[in-house]
C-alpha positions as CSV (number, residue, x, y, z in Angstrom):
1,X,86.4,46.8,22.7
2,X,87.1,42.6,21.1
3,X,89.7,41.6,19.7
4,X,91.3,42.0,16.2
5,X,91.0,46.3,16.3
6,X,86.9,46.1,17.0
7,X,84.6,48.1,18.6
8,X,81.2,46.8,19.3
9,X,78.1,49.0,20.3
10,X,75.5,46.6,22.7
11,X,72.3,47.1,23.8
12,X,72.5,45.9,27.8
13,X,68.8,44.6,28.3
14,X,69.2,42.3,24.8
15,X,72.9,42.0,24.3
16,X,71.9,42.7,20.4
17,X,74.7,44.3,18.6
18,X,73.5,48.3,17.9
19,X,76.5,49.6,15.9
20,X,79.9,48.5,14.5
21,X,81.7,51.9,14.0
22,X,83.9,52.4,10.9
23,X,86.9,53.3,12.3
24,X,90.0,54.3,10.0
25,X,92.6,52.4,10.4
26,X,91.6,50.3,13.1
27,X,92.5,46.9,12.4
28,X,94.3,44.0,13.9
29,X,97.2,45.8,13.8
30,X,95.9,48.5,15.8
31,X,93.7,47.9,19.1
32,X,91.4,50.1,21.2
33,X,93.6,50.5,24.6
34,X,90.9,52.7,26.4
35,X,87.8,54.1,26.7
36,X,85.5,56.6,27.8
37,X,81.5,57.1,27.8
38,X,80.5,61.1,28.6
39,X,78.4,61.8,31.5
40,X,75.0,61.8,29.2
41,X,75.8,58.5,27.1
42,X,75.7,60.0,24.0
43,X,79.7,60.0,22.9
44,X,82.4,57.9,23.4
45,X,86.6,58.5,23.2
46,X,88.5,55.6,22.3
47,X,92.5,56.0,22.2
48,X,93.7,53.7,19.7
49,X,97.3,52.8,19.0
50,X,99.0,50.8,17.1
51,X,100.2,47.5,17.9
52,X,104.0,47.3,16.7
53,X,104.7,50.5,18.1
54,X,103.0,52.2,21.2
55,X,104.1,55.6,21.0
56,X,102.0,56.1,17.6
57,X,98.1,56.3,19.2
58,X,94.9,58.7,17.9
59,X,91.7,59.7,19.5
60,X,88.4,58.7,17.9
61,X,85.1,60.6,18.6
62,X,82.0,58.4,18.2
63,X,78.5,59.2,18.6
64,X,76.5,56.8,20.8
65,X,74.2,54.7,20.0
66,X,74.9,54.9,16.4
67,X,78.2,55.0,16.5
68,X,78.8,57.7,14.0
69,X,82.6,58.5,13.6
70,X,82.1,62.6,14.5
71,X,85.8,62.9,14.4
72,X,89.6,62.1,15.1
73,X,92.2,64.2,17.6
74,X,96.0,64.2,17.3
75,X,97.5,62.6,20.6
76,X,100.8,63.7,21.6
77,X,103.2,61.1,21.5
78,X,103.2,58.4,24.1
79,X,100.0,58.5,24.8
80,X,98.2,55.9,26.8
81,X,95.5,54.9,29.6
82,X,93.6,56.1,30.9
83,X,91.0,58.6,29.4
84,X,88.5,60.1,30.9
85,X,85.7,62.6,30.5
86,X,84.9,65.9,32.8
87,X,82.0,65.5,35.2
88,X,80.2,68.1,33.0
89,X,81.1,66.0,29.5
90,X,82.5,69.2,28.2
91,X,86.4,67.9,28.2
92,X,88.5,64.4,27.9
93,X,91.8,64.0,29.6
94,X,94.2,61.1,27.9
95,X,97.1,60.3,29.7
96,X,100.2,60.5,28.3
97,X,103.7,59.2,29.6
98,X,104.6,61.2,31.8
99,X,101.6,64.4,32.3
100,X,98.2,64.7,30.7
101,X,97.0,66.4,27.7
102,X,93.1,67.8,27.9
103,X,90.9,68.0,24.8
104,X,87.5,69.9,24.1
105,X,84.8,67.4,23.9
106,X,82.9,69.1,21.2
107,X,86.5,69.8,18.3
108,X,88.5,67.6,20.0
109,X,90.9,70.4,19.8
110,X,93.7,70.1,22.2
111,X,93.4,73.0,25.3
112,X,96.9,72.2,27.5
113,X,98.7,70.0,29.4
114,X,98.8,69.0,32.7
115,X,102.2,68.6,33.8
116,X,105.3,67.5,32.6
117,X,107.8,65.0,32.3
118,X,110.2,67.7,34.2
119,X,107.3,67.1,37.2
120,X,108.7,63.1,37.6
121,X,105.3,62.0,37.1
122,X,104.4,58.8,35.2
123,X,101.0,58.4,35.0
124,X,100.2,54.4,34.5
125,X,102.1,51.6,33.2
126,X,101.6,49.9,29.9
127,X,98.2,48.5,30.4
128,X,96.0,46.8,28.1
129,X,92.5,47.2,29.8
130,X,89.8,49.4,30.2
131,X,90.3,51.2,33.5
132,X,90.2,54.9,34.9
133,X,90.5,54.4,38.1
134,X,94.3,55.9,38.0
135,X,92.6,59.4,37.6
136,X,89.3,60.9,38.5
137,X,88.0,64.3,38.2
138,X,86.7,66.2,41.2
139,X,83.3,66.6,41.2
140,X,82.8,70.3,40.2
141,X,85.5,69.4,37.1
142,X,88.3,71.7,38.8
143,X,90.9,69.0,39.9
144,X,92.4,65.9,38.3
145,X,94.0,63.5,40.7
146,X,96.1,60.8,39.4
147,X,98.7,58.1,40.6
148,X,101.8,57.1,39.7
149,X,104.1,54.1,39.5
150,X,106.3,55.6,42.1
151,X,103.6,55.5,44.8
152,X,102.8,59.2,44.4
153,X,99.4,61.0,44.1
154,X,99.1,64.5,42.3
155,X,96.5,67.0,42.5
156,X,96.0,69.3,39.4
157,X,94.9,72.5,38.4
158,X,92.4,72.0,34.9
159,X,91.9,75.4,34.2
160,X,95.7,76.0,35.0
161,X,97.4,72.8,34.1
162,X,99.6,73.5,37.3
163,X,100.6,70.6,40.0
164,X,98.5,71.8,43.5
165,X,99.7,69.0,45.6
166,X,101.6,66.3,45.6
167,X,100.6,63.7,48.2
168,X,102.7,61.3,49.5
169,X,101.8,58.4,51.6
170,X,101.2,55.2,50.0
171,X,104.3,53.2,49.6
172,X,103.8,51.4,45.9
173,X,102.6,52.0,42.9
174,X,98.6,53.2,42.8
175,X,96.2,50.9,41.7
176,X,92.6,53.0,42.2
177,X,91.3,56.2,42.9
178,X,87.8,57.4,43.5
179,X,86.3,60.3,44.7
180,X,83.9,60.2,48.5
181,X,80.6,59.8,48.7
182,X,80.1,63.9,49.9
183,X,82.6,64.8,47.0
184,X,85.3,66.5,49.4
185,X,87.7,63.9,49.4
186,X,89.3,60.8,47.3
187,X,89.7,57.4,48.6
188,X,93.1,55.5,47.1
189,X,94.3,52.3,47.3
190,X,97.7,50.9,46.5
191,X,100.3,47.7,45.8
192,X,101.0,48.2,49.9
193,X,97.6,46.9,50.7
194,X,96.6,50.2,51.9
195,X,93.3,52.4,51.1
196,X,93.2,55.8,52.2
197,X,90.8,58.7,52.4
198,X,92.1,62.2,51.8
199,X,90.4,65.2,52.8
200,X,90.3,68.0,49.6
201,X,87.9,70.0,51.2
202,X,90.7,72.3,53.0
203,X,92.0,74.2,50.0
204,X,95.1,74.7,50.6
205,X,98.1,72.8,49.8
206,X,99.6,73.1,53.0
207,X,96.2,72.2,54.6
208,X,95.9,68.8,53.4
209,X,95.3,66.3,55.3
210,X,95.6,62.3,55.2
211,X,92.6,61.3,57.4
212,X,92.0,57.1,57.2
213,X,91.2,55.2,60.2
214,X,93.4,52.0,60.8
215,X,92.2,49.3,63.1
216,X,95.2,48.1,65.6
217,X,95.1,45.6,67.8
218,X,95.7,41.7,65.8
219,X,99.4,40.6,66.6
220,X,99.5,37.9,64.4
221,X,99.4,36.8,60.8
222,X,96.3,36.9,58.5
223,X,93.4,38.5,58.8
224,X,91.4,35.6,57.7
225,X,87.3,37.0,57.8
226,X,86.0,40.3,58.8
227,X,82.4,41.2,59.7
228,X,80.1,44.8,60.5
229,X,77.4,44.6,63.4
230,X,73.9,45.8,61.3
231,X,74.1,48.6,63.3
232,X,77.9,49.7,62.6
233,X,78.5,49.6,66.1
234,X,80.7,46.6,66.5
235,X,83.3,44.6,64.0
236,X,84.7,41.2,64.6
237,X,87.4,40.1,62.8
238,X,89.4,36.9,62.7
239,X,93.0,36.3,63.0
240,X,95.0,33.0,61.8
241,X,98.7,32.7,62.3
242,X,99.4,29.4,60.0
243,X,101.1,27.4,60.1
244,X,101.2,28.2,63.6
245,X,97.6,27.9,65.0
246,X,98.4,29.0,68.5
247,X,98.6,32.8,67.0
248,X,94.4,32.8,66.4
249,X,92.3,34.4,67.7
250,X,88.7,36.7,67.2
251,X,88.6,40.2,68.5
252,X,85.0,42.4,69.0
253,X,85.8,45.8,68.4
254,X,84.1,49.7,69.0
255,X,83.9,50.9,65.5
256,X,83.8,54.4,66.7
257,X,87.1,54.4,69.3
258,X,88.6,51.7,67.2
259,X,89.4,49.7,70.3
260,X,89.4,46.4,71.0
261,X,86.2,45.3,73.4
262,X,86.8,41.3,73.6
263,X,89.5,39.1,72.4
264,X,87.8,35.4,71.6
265,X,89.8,32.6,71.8
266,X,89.9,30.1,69.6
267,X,90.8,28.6,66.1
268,X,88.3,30.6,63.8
269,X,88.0,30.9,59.9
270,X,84.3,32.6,59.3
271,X,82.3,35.2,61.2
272,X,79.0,36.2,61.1
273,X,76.7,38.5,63.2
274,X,73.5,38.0,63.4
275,X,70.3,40.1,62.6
276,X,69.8,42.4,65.9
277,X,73.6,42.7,66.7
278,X,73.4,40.7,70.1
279,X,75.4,37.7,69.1
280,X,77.7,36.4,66.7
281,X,78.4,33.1,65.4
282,X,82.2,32.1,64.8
283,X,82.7,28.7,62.3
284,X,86.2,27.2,63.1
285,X,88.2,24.0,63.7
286,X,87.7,22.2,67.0
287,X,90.1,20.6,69.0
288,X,93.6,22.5,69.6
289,X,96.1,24.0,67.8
290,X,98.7,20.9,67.0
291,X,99.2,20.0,63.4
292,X,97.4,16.9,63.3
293,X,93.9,19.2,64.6
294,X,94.1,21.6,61.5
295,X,95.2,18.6,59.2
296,X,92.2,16.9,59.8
297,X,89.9,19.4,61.0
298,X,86.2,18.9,62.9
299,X,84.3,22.1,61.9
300,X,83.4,24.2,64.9
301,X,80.2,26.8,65.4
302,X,80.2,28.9,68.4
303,X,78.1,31.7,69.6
304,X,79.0,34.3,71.2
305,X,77.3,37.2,73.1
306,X,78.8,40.9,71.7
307,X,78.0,43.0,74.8
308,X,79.5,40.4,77.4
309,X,81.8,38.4,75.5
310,X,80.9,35.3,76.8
311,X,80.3,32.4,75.0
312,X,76.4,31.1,74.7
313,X,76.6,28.2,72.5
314,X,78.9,25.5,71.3
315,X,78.5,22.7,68.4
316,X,81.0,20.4,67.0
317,X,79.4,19.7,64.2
318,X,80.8,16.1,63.1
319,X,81.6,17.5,60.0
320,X,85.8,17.0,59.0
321,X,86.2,20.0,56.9
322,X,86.7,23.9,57.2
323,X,84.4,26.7,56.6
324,X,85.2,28.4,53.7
325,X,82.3,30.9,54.0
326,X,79.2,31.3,55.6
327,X,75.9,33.7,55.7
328,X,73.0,34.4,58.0
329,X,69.5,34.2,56.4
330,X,67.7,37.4,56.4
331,X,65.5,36.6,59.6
332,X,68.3,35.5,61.5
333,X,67.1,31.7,62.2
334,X,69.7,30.1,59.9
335,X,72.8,29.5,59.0
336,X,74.4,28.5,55.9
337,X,78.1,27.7,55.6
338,X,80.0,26.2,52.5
339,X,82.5,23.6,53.7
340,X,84.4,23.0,50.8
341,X,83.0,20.0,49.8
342,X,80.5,19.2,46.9
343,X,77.4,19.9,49.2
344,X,76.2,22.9,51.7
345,X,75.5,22.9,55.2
346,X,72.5,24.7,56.9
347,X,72.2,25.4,60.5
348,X,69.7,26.4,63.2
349,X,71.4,30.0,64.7
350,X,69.3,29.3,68.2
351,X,70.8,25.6,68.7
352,X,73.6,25.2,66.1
353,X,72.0,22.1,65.1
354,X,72.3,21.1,61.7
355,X,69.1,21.4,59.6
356,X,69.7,20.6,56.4
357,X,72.5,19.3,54.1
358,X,72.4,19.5,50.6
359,X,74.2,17.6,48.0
360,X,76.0,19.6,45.0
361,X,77.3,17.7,42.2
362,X,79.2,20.6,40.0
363,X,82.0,20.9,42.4
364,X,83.6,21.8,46.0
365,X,81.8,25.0,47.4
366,X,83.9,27.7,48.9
367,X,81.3,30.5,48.8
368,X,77.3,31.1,49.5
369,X,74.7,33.7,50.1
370,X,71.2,34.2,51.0
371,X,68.8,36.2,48.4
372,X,67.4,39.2,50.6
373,X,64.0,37.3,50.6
374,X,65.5,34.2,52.5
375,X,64.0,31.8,50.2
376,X,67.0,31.2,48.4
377,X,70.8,31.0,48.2
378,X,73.5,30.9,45.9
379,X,76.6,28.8,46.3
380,X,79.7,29.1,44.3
381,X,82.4,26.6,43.8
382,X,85.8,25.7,41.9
C-alpha cells in the first residue's frame, strides 16, 4: 500500500508496476491499514478503513497478479490489524477490537468469531503498518495465537472459536509472535525486553509449559556485544556499566549448562570469535577505568584463548577511538573493525597488527561486514 488510498501490484525482479486495482471507494480519504498475501500468491485481503472515522473498515478480495477486484466482505465494526490468511489459504482472520472475526477465503462470507470483548482481550493497538506478527496461525491451521496490549497471550480454538489458554508471562504489551522452527511451539517477544518460547505440543491447557532459557550471570549494566562460538558451544558476551567503567567485564559461557566458564577483565565494547572456536578477539578501550580513559579512549585488541581463559595477545593499537563494530573475515586471518570515524581499520588476527587502513569519505562508520567470499566488505555509517 502508498499513500493517498493506493494499492500498487510490483513485480520484485523489475520493480515494474503489474496492476493498480480499482478499488471502490478507496481514496485519500480512506487508506489500506493491512494486508495479507495467501499461501500460493494468488489473492490478497486488504482491510480498508476510512480515515475520519476508524470504526467504519471493509475487506477487499483481489486476485494477484492482476489485481482483479473478486469481491468485498462486511467487517464487523472496529475492525483493525492485523489480517492474516490460514496456513492452508482456505480462511482470513481480521482482527477486530477486542476478538477476531474469521472469513472463508473463497465468498468472503463471515464463519464466527473468536472471542469476545467479555474475554478482556484487545487484540492490537491502533497501528498504521503492515504487520501480523500480533497473531499467527499454528501450522496445521487449528490454533490462532494472538497478544494483547495488557501483556497477555491467548490460544484459540478455529473450528470452535473458544479461548484454550491464556498464557501469562510477559510483563507488557506483545510486540511479535512466530511460530518454531519444528511447528510445536511459538516464540514471543514483548515491551519487557523479553523473548520466549512456548511449548504447544502438550495439548492440554493445564500442560502448558513456558520453556526459554535465560543466561544469568552479568551483574552489571548493559550488555554491550554478544557473540556464538561456530560450533554453538561457547558465547561471550560483553558487559559495560557506564558511566561507571569499573562494572565491565566479558564472560565465556557453556551454551548447553548456561554457566559461566571465564570472567575476562577488562573495558570491552566488541567481540568476535574466530573461525575454529579456539580464540576470541575482544576490541576495547585501554588504559583503566577513570573518566578521563573512556573520554579519550586508545582502542584496545586482545586475544584470548576459550578453553583456558588466558590471554594470548595484546595490541594497543594507537588508534583514539572506540570500536563500534567489528567482523572476522571468513578464513580467519583478519580483522575488520569500524571505529567511528570516516575510515575502517583492518587487522592481522595472528599478531593484532594493523594491516590496512582505509579512508571513507561519506561519513563516520559504526558498522561493517565481510561478504562470505572474503574479498569484500561492506561498511555502514551515519
Amino acid at each position: 500500500p502508498v499513500g493517498g488510498g493506493r494499492l500498487l501490484i510490483l513485480d520484485l525482479d523489475s520493480g515494474e508496476v503489474l496492476a493498480e486495482p480499482v478499488i471502490d471507494g478507496l481514496s485519500g480519504t480512506n487508506s489500506i491499514q493491512s494486508l495479507a498475501i495467501n499461501p500460493t500468491g494468488n489473492q490478497a485481503f486488504a482491510m480498508i478503513t476510512e480515515v475520519d472515522n476508524s470504526n467504519v473498515s471493509k475487506g477487499v478480495l483481489i486476485s494477484l497478479p492482476s489485481g482483479e477486484v473478486l469481491g468485498t466482505v462486511g467487517l464487523p465494526e472496529g475492525a483493525r490489524p492485523p489480517v492474516l490468511y490460514s496456513p492452508d489459504g482456505s480462511q482470513i482472520v481480521a482482527g477486530i477490537y477486542g476478538y477476531f472475526a474469521l472469513f472463508d477465503a473463497l465468498t468472503g462470507d463471515q464463519i464466527r468469531f473468536l472471542g469476545s470483548q467479555t474475554d478482556g482481550h484487545f487484540v492490537t493497538d491502533y497501528v498504521t503498518e503492515i504487520d501480523t506478527h500480533y497473531a499467527v496461525f499454528t501450522p496445521d491451521g487449528s490454533s490462532l495465537i494472538s497478544g494483547s496490549l495488557d501483556s497477555n497471550l491467548f490460544w484459540w480454538d478455529v473450528n470452535t472459536g473458544e479461548l484454550i489458554q491464556r498464557l501469562i508471562g510477559h510483563e507488557a504489551s506483545i510486540i511479535g509472535i512466530e511460530n518454531s522452527p519444528d511447528g510445536q511451539g511459538i516464540i514471543t517477544v514483548s515491551g519487557d525486553g523479553k523473548l520466549r518460547f512456548w511449548d504447544l505440543s502438550r495439548g492440554g491447557a493445564s500442560e502448558l509449559q513456558e520453556t526459554f532459557q535465560k543466561f544469568e550471570g552479568h551483574d552489571h549494566w548493559n550488555v554491550y556485544d554478544v557473540d556464538i562460538s561456530p560450533d554453538g558451544t561457547t558465547a561471550v558476551s560483553i558487559t559495560n556499566g557506564v558511566p561507571n567503567r569499573t562494572a565491565t567485564e566479558a564472560l565465556i559461557w557453556d551454551t548447553s549448562t548456561l554457566e559461566v566458564i571465564h570472567r575476562l577483565p577488562g573495558v570491552f565494547l566488541q567481540a568476535a570469535f574466530l573461525p575454529d572456536g579456539q580464540s576470541l578477539i575482544l576490541a576495547g578501550i585501554a588504559g583503566g577505568t577513570e573518566q578521563e580513559d573512556y573520554d579519550n579512549p586508545e582502542m584496545l585488541l586482545v586475544k584470548w584463548d576459550v578453553e583456558s581463559g588466558e590471554e594470548i595477545g595484546r595490541k594497543q593499537t594507537g588508534l583514539f577511538a572506540r570500536p563500534w563494530d567489528m567482523d572476522v573475515s571468513p578464513n580467519g586471518k583478519e580483522l575488520m573493525i569500524a571505529p567511528g570515524e570516516e575510515e575502517t581499520h583492518q587487522y592481522d588476527t595472528e599478531t593484532l597488527d594493523q594491516i590496512k587502513r582505509t579512508p571513507h569519505r561519506d561519513g563516520v562508520n559504526v558498522s561493517v561486514a565481510f561478504r562470505p567470499d572474503g574479498e569484500s566488505a561492506l561498511y555502514g555509517n551515519n
